[in-house]
PQR file with spaces between the fields and no chain letter, atoms N, CA, C, O and H, PARSE charges and radii, in Angstrom:
ATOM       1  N    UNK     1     151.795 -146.638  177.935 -0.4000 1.5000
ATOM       2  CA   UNK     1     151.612 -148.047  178.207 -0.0000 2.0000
ATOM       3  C    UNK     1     152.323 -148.844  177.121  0.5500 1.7000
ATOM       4  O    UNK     1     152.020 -148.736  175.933 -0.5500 1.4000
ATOM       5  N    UNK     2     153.245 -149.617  177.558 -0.4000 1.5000
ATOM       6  CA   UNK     2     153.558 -150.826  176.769 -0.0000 2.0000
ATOM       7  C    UNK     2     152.954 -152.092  176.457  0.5500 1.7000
ATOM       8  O    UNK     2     152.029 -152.294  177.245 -0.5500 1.4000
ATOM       9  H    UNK     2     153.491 -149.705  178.524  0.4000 1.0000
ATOM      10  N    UNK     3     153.093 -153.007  175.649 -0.4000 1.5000
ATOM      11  CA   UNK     3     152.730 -154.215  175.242 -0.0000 2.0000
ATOM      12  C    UNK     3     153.715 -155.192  174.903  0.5500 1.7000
ATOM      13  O    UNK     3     154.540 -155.115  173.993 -0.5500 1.4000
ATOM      14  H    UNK     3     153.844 -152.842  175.009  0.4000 1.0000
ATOM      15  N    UNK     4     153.524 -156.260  175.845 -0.4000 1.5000
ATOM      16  CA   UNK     4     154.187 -157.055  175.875 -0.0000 2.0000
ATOM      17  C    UNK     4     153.805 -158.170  174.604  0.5500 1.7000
ATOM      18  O    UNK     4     152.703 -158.605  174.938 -0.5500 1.4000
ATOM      19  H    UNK     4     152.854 -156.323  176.584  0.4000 1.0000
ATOM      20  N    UNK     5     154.105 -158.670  173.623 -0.4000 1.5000
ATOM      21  CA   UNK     5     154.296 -159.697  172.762 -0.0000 2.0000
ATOM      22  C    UNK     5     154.751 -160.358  173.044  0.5500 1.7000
ATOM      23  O    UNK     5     155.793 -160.125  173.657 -0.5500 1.4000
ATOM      24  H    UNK     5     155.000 -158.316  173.352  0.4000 1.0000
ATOM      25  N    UNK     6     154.323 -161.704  172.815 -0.4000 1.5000
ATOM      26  CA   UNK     6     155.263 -162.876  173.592 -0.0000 2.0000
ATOM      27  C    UNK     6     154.625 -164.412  172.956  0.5500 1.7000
ATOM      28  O    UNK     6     153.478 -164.414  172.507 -0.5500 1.4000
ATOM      29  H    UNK     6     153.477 -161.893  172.317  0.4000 1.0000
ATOM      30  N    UNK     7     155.448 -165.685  172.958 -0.4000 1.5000
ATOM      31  CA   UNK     7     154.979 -166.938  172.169 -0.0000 2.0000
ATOM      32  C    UNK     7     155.355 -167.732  173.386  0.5500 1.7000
ATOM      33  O    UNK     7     156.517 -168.064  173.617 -0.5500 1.4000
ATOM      34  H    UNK     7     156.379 -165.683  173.323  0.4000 1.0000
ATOM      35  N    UNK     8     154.347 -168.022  174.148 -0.4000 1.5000
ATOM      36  CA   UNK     8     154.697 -169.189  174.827 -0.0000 2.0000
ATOM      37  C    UNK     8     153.938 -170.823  174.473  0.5500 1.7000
ATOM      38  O    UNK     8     152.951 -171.269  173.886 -0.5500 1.4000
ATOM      39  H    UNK     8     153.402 -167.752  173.960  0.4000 1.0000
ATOM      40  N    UNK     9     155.071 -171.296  175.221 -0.4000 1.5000
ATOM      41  CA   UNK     9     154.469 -173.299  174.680 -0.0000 2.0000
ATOM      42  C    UNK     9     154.314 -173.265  175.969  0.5500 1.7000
ATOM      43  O    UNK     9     154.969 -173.047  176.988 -0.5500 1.4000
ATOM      44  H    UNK     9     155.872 -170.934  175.697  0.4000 1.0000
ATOM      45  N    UNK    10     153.253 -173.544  175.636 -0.4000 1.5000
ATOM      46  CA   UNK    10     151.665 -174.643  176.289 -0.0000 2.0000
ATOM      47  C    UNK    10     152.500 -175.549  177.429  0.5500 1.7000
ATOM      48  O    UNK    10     152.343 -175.424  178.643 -0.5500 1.4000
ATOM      49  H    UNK    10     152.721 -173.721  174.809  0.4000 1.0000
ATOM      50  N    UNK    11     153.801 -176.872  176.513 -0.4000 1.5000
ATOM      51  CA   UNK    11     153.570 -178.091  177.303 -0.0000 2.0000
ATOM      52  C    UNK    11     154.384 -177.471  178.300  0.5500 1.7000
ATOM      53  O    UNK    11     154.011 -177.665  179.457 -0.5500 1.4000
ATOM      54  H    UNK    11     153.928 -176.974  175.526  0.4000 1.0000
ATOM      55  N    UNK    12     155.642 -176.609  178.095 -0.4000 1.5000
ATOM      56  CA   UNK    12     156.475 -176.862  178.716 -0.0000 2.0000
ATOM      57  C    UNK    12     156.025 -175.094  179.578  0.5500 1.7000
ATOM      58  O    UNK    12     156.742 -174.862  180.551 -0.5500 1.4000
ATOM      59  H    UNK    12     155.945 -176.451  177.155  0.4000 1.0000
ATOM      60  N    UNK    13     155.245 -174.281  179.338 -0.4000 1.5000
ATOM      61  CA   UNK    13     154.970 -173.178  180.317 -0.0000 2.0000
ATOM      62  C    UNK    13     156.481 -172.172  179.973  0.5500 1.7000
ATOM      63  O    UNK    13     156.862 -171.562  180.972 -0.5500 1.4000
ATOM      64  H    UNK    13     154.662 -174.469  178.548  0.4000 1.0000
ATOM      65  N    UNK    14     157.131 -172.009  179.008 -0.4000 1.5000
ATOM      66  CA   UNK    14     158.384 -171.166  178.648 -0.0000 2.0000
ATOM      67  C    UNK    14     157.991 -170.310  177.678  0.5500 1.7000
ATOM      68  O    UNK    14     156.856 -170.305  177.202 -0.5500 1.4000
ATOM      69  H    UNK    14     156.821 -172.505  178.197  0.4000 1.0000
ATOM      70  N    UNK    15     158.592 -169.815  177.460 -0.4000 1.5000
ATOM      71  CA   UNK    15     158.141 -168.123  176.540 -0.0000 2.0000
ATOM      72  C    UNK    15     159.157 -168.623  175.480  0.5500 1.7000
ATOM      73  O    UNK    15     160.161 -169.131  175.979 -0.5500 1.4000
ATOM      74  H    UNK    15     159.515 -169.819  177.847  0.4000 1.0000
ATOM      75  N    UNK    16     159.120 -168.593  174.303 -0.4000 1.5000
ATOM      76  CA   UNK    16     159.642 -169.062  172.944 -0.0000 2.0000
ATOM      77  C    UNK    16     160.479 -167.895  172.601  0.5500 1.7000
ATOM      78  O    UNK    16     161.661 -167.755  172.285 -0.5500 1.4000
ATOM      79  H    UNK    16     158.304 -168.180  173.898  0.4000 1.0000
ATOM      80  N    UNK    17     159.110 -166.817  172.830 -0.4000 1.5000
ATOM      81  CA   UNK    17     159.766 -164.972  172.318 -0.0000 2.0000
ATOM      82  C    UNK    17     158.993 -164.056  173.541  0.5500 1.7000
ATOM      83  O    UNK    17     157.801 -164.245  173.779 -0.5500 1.4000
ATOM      84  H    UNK    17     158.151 -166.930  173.086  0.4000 1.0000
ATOM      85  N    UNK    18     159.776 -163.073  174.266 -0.4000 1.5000
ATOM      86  CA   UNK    18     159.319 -162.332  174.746 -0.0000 2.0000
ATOM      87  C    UNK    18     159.673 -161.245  174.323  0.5500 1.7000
ATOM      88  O    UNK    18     160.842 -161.324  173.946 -0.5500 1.4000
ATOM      89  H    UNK    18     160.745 -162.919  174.072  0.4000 1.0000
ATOM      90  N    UNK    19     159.235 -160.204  174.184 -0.4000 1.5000
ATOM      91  CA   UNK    19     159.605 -158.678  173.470 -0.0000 2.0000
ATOM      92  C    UNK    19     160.147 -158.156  174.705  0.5500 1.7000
ATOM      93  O    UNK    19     160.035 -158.706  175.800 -0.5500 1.4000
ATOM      94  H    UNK    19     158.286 -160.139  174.490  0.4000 1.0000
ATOM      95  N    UNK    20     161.073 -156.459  174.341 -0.4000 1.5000
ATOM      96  CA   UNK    20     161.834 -156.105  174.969 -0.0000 2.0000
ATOM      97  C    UNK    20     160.861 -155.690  176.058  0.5500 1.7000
ATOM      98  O    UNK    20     161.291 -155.829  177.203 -0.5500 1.4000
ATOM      99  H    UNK    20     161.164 -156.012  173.451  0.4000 1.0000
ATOM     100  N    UNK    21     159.747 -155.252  175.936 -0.4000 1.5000
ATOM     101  CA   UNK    21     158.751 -154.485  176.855 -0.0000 2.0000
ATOM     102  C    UNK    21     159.137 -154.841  177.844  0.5500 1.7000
ATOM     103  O    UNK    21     159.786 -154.040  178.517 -0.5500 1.4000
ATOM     104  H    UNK    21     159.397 -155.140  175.006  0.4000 1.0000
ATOM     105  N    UNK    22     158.889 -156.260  178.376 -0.4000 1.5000
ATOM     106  CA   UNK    22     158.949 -157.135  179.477 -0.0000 2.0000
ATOM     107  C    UNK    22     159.691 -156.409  180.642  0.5500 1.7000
ATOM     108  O    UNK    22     159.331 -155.982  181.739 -0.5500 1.4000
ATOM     109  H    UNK    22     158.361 -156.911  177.830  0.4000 1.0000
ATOM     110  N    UNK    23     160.953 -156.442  179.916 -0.4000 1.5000
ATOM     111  CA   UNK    23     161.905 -155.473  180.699 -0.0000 2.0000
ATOM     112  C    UNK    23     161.166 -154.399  181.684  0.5500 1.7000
ATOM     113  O    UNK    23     161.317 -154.410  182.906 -0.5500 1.4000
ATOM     114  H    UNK    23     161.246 -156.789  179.025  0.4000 1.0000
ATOM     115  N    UNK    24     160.152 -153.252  180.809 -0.4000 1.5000
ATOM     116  CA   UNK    24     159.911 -152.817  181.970 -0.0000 2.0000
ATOM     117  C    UNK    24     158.570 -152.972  182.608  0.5500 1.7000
ATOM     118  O    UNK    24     157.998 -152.043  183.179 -0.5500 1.4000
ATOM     119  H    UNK    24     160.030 -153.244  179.816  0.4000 1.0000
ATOM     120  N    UNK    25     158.147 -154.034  182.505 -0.4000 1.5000
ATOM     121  CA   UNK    25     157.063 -154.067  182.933 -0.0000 2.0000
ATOM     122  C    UNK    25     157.484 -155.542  184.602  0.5500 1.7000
ATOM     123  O    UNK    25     156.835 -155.982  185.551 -0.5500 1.4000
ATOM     124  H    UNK    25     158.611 -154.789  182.042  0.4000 1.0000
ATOM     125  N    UNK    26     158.428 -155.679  184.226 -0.4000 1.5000
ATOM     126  CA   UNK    26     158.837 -156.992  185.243 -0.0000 2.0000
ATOM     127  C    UNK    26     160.031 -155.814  185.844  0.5500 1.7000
ATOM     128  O    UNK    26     159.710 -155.663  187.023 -0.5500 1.4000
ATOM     129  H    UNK    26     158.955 -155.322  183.455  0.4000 1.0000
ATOM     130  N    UNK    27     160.990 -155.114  185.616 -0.4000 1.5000
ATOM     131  CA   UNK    27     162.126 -154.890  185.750 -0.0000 2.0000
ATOM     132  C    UNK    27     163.273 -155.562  185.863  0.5500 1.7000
ATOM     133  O    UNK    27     164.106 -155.348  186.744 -0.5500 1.4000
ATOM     134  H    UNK    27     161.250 -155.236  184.659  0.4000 1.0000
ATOM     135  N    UNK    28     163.393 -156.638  184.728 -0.4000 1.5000
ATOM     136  CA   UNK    28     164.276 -157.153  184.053 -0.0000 2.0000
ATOM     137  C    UNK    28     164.540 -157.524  183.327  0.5500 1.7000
ATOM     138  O    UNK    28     163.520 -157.874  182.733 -0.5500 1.4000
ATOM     139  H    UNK    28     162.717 -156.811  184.013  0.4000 1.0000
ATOM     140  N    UNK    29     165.667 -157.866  182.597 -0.4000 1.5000
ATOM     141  CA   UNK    29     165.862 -158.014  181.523 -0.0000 2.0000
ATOM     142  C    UNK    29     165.560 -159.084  180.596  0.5500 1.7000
ATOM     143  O    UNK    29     166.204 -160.127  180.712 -0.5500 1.4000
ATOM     144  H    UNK    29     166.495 -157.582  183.080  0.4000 1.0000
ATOM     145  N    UNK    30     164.628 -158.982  179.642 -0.4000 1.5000
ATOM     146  CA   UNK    30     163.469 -159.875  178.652 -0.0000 2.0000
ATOM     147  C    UNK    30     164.108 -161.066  178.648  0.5500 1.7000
ATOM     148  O    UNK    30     163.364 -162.014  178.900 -0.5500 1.4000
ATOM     149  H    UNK    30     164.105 -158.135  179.548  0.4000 1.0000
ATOM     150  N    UNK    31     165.374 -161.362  178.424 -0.4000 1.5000
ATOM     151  CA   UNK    31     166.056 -162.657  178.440 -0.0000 2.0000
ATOM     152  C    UNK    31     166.159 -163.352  179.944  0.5500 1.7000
ATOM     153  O    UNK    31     166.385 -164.559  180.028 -0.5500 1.4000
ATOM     154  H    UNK    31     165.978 -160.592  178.220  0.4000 1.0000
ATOM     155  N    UNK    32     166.009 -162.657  180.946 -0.4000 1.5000
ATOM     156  CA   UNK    32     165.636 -163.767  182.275 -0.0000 2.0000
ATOM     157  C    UNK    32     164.180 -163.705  182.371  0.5500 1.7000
ATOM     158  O    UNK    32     163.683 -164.529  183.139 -0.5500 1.4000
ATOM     159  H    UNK    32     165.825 -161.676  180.878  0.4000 1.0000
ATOM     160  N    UNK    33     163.362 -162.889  181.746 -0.4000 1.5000
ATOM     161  CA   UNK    33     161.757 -162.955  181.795 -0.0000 2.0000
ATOM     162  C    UNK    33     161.247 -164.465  180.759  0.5500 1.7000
ATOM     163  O    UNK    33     160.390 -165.329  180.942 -0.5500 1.4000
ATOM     164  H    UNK    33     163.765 -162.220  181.122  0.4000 1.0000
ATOM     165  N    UNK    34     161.946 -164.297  179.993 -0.4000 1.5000
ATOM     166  CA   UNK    34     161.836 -165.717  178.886 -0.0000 2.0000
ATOM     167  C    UNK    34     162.084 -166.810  179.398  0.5500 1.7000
ATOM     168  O    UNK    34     161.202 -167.615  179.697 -0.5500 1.4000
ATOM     169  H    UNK    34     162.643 -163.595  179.844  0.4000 1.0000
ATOM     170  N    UNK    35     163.435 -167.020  179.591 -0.4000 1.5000
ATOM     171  CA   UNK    35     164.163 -167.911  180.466 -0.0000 2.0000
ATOM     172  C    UNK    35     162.876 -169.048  181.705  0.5500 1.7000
ATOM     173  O    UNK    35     162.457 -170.202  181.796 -0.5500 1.4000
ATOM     174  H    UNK    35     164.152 -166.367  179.348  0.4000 1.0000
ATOM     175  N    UNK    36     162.727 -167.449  182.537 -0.4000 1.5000
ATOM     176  CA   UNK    36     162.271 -167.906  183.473 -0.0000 2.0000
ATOM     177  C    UNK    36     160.647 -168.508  183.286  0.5500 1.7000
ATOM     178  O    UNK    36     160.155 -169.357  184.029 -0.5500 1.4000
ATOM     179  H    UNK    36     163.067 -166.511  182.463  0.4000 1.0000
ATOM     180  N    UNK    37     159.977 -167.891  182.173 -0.4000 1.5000
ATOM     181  CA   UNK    37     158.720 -168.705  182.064 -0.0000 2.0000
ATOM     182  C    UNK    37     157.474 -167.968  182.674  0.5500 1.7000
ATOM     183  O    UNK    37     157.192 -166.841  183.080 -0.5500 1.4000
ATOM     184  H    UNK    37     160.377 -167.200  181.570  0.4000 1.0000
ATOM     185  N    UNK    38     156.859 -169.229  182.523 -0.4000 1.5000
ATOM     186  CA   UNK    38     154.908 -168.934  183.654 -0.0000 2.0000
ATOM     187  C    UNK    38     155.561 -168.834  185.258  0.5500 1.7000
ATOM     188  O    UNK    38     154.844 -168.285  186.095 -0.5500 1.4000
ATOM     189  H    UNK    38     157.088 -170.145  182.194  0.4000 1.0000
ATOM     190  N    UNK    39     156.517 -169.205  185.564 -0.4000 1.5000
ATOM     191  CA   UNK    39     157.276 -169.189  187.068 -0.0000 2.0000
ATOM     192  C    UNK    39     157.331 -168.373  187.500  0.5500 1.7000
ATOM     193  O    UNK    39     157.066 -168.266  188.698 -0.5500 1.4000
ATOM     194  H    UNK    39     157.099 -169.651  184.884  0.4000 1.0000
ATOM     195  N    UNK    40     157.761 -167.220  186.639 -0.4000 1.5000
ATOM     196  CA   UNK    40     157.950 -165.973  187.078 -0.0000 2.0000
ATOM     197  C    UNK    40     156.952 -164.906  187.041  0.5500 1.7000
ATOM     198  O    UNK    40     156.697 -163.979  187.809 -0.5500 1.4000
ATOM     199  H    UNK    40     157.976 -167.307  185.666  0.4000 1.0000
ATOM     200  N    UNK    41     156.278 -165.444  185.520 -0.4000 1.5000
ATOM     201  CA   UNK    41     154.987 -164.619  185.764 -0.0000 2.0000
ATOM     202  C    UNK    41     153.938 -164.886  186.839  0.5500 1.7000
ATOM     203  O    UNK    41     153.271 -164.026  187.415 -0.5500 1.4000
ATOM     204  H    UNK    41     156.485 -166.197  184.895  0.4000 1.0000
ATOM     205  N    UNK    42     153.894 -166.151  187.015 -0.4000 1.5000
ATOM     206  CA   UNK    42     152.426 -166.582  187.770 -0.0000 2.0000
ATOM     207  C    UNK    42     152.946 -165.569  189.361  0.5500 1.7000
ATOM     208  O    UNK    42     152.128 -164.804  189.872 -0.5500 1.4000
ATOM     209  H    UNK    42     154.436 -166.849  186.547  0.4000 1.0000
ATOM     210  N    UNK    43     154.646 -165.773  190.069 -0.4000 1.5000
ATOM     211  CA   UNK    43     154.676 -164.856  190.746 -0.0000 2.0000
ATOM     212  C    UNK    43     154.204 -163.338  191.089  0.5500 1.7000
ATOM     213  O    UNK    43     153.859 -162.838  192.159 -0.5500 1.4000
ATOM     214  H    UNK    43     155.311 -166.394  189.655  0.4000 1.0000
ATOM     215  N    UNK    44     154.297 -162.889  190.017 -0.4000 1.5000
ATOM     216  CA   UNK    44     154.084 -161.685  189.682 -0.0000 2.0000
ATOM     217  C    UNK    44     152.360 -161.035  189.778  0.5500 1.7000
ATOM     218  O    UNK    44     151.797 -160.148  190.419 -0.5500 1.4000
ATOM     219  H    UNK    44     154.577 -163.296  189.147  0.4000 1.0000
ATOM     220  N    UNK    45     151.969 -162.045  188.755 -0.4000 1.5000
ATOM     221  CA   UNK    45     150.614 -161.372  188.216 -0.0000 2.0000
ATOM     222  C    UNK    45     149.548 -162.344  188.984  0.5500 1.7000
ATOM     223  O    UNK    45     148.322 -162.236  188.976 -0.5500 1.4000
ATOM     224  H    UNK    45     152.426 -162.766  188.235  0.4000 1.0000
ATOM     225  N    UNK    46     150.319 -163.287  189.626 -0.4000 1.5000
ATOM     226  CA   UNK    46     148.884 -164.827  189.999 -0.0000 2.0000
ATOM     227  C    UNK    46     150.053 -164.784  191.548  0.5500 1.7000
ATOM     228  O    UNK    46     150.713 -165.800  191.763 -0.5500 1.4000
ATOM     229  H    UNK    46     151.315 -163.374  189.632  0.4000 1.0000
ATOM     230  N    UNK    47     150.166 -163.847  192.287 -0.4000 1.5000
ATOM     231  CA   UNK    47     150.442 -164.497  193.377 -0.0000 2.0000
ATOM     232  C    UNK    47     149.419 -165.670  194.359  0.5500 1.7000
ATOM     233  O    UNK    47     148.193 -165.619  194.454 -0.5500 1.4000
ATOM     234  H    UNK    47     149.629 -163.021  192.112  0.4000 1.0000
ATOM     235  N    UNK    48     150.190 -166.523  194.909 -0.4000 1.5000
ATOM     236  CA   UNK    48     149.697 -167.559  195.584 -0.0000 2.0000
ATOM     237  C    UNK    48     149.420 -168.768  194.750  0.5500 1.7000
ATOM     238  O    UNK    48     149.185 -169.857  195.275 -0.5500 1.4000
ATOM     239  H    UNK    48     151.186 -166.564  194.833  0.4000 1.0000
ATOM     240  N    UNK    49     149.446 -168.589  193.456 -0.4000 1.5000
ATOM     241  CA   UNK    49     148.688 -169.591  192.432 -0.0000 2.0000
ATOM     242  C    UNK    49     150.775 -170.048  191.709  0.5500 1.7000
ATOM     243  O    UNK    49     151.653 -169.414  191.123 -0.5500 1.4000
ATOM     244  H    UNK    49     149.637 -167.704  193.030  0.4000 1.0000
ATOM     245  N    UNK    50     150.660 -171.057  192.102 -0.4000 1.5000
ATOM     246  CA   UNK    50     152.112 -171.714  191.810 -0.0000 2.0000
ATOM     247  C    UNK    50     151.666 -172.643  190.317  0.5500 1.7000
ATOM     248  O    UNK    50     150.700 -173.373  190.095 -0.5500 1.4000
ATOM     249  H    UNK    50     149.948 -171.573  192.577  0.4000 1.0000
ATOM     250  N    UNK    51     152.761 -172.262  189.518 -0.4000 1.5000
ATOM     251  CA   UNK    51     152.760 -172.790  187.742 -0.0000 2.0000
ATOM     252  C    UNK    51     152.192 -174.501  188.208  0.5500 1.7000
ATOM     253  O    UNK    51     151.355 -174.918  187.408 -0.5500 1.4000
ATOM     254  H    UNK    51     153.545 -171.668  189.699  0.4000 1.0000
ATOM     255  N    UNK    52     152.514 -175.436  189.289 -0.4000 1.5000
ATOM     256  CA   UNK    52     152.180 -176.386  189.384 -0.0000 2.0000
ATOM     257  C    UNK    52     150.422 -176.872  189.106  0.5500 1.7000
ATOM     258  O    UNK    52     149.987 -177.826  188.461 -0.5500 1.4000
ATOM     259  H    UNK    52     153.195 -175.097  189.939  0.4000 1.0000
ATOM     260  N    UNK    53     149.854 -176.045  189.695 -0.4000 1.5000
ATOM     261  CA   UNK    53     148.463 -175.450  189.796 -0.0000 2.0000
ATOM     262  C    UNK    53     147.845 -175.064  188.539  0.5500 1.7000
ATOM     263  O    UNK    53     146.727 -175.540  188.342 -0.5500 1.4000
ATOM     264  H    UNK    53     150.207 -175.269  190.218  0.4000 1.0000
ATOM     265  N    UNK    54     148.482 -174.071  187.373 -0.4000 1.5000
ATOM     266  CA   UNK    54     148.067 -173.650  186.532 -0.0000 2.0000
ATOM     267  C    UNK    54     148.288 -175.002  185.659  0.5500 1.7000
ATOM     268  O    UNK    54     147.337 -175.458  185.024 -0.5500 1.4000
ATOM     269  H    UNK    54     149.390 -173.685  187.533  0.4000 1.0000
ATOM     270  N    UNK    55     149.310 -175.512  185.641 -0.4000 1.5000
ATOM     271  CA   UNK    55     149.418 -176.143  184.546 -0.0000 2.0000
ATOM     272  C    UNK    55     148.538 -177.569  184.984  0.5500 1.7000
ATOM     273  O    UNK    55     148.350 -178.293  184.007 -0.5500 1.4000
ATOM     274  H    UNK    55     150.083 -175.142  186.156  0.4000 1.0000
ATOM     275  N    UNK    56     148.163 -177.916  185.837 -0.4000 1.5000
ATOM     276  CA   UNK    56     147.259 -179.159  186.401 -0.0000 2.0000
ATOM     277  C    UNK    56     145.941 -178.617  185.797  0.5500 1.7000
ATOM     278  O    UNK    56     145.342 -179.328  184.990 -0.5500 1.4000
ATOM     279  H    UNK    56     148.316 -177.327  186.630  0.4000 1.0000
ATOM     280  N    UNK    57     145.374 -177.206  186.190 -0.4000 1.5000
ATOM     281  CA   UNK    57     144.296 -176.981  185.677 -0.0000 2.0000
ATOM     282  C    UNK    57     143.901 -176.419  184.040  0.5500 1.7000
ATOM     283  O    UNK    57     142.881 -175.937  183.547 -0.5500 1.4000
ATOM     284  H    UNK    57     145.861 -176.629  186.845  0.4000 1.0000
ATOM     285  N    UNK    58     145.049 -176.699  183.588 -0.4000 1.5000
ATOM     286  CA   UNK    58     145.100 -176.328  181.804 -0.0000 2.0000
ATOM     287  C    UNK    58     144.892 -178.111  181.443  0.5500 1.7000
ATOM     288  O    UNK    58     144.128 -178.660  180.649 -0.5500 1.4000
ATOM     289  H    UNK    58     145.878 -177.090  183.988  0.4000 1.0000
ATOM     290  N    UNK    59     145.785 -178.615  182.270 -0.4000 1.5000
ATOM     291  CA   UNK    59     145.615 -180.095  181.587 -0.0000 2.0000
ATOM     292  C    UNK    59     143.808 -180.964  182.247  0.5500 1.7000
ATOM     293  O    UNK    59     143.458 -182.061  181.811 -0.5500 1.4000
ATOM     294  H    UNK    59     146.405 -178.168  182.915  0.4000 1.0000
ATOM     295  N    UNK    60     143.524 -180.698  182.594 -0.4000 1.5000
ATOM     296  CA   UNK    60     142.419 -181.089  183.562 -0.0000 2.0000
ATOM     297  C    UNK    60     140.610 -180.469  182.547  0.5500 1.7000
ATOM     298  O    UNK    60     139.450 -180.686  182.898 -0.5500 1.4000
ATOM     299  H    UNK    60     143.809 -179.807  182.948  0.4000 1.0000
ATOM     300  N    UNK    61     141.046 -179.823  181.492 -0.4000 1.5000
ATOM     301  CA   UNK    61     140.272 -178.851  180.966 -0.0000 2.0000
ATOM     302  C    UNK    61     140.680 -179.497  179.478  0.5500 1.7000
ATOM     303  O    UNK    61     139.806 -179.336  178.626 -0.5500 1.4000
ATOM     304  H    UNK    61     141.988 -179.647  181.207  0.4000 1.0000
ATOM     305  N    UNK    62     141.580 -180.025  179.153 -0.4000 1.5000
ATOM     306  CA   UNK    62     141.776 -180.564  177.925 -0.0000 2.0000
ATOM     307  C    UNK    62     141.328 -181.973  177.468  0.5500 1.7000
ATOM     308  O    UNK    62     141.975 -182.971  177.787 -0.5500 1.4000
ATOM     309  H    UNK    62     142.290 -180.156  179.844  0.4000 1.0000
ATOM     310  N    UNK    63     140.212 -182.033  176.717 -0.4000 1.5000
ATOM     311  CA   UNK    63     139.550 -183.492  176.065 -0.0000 2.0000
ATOM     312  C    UNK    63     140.868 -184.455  175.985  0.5500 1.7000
ATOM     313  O    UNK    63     142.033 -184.156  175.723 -0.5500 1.4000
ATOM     314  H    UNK    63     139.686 -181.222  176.458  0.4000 1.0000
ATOM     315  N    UNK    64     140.151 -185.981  176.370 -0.4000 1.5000
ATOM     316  CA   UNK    64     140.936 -187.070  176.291 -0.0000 2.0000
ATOM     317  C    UNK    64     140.823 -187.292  174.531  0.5500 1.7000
ATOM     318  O    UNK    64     139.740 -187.311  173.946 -0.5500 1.4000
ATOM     319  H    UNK    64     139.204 -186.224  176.583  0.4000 1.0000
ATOM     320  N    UNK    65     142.048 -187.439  173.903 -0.4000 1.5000
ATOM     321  CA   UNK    65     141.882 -187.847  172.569 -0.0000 2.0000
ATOM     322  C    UNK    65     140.883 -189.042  172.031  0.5500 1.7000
ATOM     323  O    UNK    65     140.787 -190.263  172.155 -0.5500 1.4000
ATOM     324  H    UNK    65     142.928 -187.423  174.378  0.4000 1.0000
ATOM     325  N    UNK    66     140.321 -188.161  171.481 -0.4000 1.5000
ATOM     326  CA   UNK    66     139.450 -189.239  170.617 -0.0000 2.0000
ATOM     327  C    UNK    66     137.593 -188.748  171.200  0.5500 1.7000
ATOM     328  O    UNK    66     136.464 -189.167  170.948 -0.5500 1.4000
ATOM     329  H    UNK    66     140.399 -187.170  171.380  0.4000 1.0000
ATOM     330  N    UNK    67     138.023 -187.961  171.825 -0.4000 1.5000
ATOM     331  CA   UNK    67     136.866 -187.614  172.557 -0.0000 2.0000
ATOM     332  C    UNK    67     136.603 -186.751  172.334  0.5500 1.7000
ATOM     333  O    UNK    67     137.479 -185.889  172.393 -0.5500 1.4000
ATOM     334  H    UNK    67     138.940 -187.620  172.030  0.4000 1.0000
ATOM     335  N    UNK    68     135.108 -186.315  171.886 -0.4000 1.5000
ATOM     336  CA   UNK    68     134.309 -185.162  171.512 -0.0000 2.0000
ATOM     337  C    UNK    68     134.190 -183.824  172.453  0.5500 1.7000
ATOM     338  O    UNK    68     134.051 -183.816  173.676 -0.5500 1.4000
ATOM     339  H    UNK    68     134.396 -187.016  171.838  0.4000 1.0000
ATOM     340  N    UNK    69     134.287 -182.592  171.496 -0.4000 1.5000
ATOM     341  CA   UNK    69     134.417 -181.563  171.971 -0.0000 2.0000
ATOM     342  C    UNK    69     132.965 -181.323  172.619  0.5500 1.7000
ATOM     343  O    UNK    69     132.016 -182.012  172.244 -0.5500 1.4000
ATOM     344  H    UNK    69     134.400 -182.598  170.503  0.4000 1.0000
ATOM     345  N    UNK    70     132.824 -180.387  173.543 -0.4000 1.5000
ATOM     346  CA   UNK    70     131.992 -180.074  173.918 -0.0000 2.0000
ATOM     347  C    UNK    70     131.419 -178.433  174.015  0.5500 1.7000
ATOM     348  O    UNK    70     130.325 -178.190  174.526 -0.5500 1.4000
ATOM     349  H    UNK    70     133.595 -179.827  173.847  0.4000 1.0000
């Protein structure tokens, strides 16, 4: 079993660093796995669930500034 390492940003849903693993765990090459983002993963691992969706419900879950945690 491999392990994928990887730095993705939050705002924009892109992979910063993906390790070579990726490669075989997607079957391609880590630089279009990066490239391509939560887009490609959410295909993959979240079929039916489109990055539009994920990222509505990441922002939807995040306190309005100034406003207490809960």
């Amino acid at each position: 079993m491999q392990r994928v390492v990887y730095c993705l940003n939050l705002d924009t849903g892109r992979f910063e660093y993906i390790s070579s693993a990726a490669a075989a765990l997607f079957g391609l090459d880590a630089d279009v796995v990066r490239d391509a983002g939560m887009e490609l993963v959410s295909q993959h691992m979240l079929p039916g669930i489109s990055t539009r969706s994920w990222h509505t419900s990441r922002k939807s879950r995040q306190p309005a500034p100034g406003s207490a945690c809960r």
